[in-house]
N, C-alpha and C positions, 0 to 999 in steps of 0.2 A: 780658432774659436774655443773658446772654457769648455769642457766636458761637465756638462751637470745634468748627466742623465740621473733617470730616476726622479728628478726634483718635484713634490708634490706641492703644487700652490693652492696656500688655504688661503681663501680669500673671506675674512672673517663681516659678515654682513650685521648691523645692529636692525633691530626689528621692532621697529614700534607697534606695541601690542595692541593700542586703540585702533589703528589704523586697519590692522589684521583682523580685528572681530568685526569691525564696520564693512570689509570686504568678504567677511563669511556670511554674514547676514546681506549685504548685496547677492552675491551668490543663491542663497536659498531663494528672496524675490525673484531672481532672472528665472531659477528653476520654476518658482511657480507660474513666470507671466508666459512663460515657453509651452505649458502644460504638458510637458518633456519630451514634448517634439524634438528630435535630432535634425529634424529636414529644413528646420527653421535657421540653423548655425551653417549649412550648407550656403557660400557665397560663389555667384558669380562673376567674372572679370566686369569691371569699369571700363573706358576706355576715355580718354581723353586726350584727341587730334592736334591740338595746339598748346602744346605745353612751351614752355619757357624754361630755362637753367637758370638756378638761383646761385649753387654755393656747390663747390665740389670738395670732398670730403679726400676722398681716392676712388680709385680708379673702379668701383663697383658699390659706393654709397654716395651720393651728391640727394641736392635739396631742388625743386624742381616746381615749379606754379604750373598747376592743370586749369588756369585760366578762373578758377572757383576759390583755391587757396594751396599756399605752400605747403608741399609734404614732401619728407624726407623717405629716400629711396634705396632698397638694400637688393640689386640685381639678382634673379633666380639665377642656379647654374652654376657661376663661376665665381674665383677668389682673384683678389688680385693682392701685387707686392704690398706690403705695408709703404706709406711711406714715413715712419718715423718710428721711433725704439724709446717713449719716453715711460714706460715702466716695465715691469719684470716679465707681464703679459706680455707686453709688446714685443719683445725682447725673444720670449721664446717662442710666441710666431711666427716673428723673421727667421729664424733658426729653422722652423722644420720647414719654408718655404725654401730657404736654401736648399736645403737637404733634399727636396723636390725636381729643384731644377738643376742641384749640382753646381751651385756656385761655391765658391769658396771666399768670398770677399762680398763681407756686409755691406760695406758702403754701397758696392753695386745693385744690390738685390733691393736696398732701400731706393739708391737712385732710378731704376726703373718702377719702382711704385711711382714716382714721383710723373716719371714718363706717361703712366698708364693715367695720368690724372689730367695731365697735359692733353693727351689723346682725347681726352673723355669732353673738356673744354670744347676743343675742335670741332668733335661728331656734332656736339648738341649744340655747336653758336646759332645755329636756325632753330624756328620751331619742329617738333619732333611729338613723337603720339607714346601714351604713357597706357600700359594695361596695370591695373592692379586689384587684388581682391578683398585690400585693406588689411592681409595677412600679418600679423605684429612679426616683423625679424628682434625678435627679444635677445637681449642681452645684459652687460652692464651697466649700460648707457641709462640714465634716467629718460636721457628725450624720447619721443615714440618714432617709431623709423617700423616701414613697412615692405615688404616684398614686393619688387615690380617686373614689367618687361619692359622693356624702350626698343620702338623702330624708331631708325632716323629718319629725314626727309627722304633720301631715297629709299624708306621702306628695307631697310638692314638690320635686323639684330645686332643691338651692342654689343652683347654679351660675344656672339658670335666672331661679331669683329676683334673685339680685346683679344681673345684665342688666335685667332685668326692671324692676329701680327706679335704674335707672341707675349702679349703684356699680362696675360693673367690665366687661369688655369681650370678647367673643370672642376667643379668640387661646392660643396654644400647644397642647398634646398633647392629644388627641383617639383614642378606639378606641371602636368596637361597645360598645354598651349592654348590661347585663342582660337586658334588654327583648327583645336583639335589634335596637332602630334602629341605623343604621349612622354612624359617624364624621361621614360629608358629609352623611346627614340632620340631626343633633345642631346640626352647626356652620349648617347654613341655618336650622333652628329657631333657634338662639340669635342670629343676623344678625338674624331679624325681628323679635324682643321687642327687640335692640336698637332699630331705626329706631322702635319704637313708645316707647320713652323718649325716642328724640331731639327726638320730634315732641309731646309729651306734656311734655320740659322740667323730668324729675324727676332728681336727685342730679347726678351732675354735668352734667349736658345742661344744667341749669339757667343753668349758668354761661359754657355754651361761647358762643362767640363766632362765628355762623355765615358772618362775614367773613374769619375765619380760616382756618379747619377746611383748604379747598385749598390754601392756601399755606404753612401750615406741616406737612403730611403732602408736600406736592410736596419743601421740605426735609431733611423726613426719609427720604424716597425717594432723595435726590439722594447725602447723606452715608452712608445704608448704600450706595449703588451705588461710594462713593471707597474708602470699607471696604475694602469687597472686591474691589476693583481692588490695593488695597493687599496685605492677605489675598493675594490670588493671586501676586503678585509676589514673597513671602515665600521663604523658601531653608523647607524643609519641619523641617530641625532647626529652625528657630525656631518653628515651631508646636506644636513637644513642650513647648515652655514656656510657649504657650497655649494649652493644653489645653480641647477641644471638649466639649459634652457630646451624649450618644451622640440625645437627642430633639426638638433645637433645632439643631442644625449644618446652613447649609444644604449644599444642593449641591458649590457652588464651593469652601466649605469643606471637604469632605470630598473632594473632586479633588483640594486641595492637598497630602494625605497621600499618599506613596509607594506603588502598587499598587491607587490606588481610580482609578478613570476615570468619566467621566459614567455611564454605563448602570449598575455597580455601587453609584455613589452615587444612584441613583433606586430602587435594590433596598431599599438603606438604611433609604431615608424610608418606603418605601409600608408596610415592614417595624415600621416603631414604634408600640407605646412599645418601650423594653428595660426592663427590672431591671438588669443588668450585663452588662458586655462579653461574655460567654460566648454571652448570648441573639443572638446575631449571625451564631449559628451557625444559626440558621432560614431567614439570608437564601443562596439557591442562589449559590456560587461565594467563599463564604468559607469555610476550616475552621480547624482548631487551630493550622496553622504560619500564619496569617494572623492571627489573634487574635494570636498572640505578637510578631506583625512592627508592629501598629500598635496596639495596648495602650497606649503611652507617648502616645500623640496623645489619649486622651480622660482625662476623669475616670471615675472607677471607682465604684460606689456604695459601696464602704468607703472611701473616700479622704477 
């Protein structure tokens, strides 16, 4: 694999200005119809019993009919393989997923994405039951795509299952269960069905390389830490043109935006998932003239 550590991707965004004041002036109405209630953005789980599979993405996004209308679905919890490398993004995600599980051979790390999507086909050929709170999984994508959970017929966690036979991996957005279990129970549960695939040697564990596994997470520890050394050293207009997304940004990331300091960006995190920037207003010590001030810093879930 090419060594391009360090490599900072500016992903340069064009911003229609009409559009941007029509959503700031949206913004200021929602503040007023809310009468600044925060309790009002506070959403409950959905649940809908007889869902359908429509379209599988990979193995932790697919498109899914709750019987009412098609929504696309971005599983809490865990990541799975990419299965394809058609840009530079792409590219450097399969790289630190290898470097996760210690493989050394892209094609394979891609072909088990491919596996985990396969899997994913399988679970859900029956009807299956969808929890969601309509949380926007924001990103680059212009379509809108939302956080969900999926039990299958037999009342199984996907997410769990994926882990479980090695196809994808603890890691991103995470909240309270249905159930009631909590976030950091969820995520220790899914840690320990990992280490039981690792040690077990099913899907990709199969392949991992356990001479690797420290040395190339020690690298990929070393190049997110240049990141964001880089990140930090940024002039803060430039990061209006890398636009954060509001569920994944860490810390030092959201320091770098004008008006956030450490202690508000720990309000941030402990505060997520969002749906959209509005939901921000739940966190104490932001309100409407604040959403308006740093709006241009993230992706927006209609964007």
């Amino acid at each position: 694999m090419p060594n391009v550590g360090g490599l900072l991707l500016t992903e340069l965004l064009k911003k229609d200005m009409m559009k941007y004041f029509l959503r700031t002036i949206q913004t200021v109405v929602t503040m007023i119809m809310l009468g600044g209630s925060h309790q009002s953005l506070a959403k409950e789980f959905q649940t809908f019993p007889h869902a359908n599979l429509v379209q599988v993405n990979d193995g932790d996004s697919f498109y899914v009919n709750t019987g009412q209308e098609d929504i696309h679905i971005r599983l809490y919890f865990v990541d799975c393989p990419e299965t394809k490398m058609g840009s530079t993004s792409d590219a450097q995600r399969v790289r630190e997923q290898m470097r996760y599980f210690g493989l050394v051979d892209v094609k394979e790390m891609v072909w088990f994405g491919n596996e985990a999507r396969e899997f994913i086909k399988k679970e859900l050929s029956s009807e299956f039951t969808v929890h969601t709170v309509f949380a926007g999984a924001m990103g680059r994508s212009k379509k809108r795509r939302v956080y969900g959970i999926i039990e299958t017929k037999n009342g199984d966690d996907l997410g769990s299952l994926l882990v479980k036979n090695g196809l994808c991996r603890p890691h991103g957005v995470g909240r309270k269960l249905p159930n009631g279990v909590s976030r950091d129970e969820m995520f220790e549960k899914l840690r320990d069905l990992k280490d039981e695939a690792m040690l077990r040697r099913v899907g990709v564990w199969a392949k991992s390389d356990p001479n690797k596994i420290a040395e190339f997470r020690e690298t990929q520890r070393n190049e997110n830490a240049e990141l964001k050394k880089l990140q930090n050293e940024l002039n803060y207009k430039i990061t209006v043109q890398n636009k954060l997304d509001l569920n994944t940004a860490t810390s030092q990331q959201l320091e770098s935006i004008k008006g956030i300091g450490p202690a508000l960006a720990h309000k941030i995190i402990n505060a997520r998932p969002y749906k959209n920037i509005e939901d921000l207003l739940k966190v104490k010590g932001i309100g409407p003239k604040s959403i308006i001030k740093i709006r241009p810093y993230f992706f927006d879930s209609d964007e």
